[in-house]
C-alpha positions as CSV (number, residue, x, y, z in Angstrom):
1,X,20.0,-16.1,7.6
2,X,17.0,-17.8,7.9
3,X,13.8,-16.0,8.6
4,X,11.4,-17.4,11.0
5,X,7.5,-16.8,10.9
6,X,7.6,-14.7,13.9
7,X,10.3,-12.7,12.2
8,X,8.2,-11.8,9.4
9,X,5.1,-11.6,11.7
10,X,7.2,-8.7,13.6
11,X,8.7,-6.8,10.3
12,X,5.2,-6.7,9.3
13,X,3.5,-5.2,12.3
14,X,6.5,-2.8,12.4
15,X,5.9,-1.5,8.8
16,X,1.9,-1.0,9.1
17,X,2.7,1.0,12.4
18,X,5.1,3.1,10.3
19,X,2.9,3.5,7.1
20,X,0.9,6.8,6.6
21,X,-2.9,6.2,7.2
22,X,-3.2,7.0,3.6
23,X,-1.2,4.1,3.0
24,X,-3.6,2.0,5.3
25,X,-6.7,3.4,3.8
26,X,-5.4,2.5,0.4
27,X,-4.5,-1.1,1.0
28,X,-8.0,-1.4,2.7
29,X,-9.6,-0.2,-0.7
30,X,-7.3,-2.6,-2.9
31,X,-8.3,-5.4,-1.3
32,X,-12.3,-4.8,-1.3
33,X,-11.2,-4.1,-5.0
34,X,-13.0,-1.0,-4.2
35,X,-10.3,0.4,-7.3
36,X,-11.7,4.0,-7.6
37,X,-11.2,4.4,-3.5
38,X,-7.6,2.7,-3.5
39,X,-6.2,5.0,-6.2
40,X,-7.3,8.1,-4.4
41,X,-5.2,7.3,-1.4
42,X,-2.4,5.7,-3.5
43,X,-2.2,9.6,-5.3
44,X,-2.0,10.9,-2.3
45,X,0.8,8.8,-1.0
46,X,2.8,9.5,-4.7
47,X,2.2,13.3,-4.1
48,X,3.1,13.2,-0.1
49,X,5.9,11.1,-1.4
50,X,7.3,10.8,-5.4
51,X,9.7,8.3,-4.3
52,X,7.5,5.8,-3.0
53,X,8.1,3.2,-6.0
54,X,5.4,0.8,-4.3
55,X,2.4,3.2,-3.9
56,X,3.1,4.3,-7.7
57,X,3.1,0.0,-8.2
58,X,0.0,0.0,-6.5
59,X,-2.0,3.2,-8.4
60,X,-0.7,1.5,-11.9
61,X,-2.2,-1.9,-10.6
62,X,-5.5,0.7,-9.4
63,X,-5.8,1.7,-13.2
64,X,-5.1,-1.9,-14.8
65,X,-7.7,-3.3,-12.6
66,X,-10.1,-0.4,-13.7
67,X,-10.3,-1.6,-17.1
């Protein structure tokens, strides 16, 4: 199946409206590389929810980018 730009365009806008604001807020921080901020929210999300494999991605890439 071939994907379309619009296609992605619309998954896209259909997973921000479904992420947590914590989610949001974190993504916001990571990319004005404001890292301390970022790995705030990013705990949160891994507390809210353990099985989020992509916020835990993000708060290890928080730390690495610390150092």
């Amino acid at each position: 199946m071939k994907r379309t730009a619009e296609d992605l365009k619309s998954n896209l806008r259909y997973a921000i409206h479904c992420a947590s604001p914590s989610v949001i807020s974190g993504i916001q921080a990571y990319r004005r590389k404001q890292w301390s901020h970022a790995q705030a929210y990013f705990e949160r999300v891994c507390e809210k929810d353990p099985s989020n494999s992509w916020a835990h991605f993000k708060l290890g890439m928080c730390h690495f980018k610390k150092k």
